[in-house]
C-alpha positions, 0 to 999 in steps of 0.5 A: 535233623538228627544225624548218627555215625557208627564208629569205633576204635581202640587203643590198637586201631581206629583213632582215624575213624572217630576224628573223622567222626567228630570232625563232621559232628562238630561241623554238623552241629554248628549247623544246628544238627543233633549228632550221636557218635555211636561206639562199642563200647565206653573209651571214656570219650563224653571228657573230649565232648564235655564242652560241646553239647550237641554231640553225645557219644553212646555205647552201642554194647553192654558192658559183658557185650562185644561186637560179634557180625555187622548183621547184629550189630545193624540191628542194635544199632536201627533200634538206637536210632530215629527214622529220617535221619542221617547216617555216617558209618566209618567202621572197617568191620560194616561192610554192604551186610551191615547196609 
């Protein structure tokens, strides 16, 4: 089973949303889950995870790309992922458009 969180943080706000994240993807991979934490953009996280291969952190954004309305944001992040699957959200900015 695979499961994906969308998150994101910064160095101003966020850093409660990710280790909520990655505590759940820890507990989920020992369980033998595939789990992708999905951000915008790279913080340099894949050194906090290089010891645990099951849990990959991937950039929802391009580099010139930003977040612009959880509509948008939603459909870049259905085409990143499997169907039948688990998905976690902790983002303040997703709201039910997102849904």
């Amino acid at each position: 089973m695979k499961v994906y969180f969308r998150t994101n943080f910064s160095q101003k706000i966020g850093l409660g949303h990710f280790s909520r994240c990655s505590r759940l993807a820890n507990f989920f991979s020992k369980k033998n889950f595939n789990c992708k934490i999905y951000v915008d953009n790279n913080h340099k996280l894949n050194n906090y995870f290089k010891n645990n291969k099951k849990i990959n952190i991937k950039n929802l954004y391009k580099k010139n790309q930003k977040y612009i309305s959880p509509v948008k944001d939603a459909n870049i992040f259905k085409k990143m992922i499997d169907k039948n699957c688990i998905v976690i959200v902790d983002d303040y900015r997703l709201d039910y458009k997102w849904e």
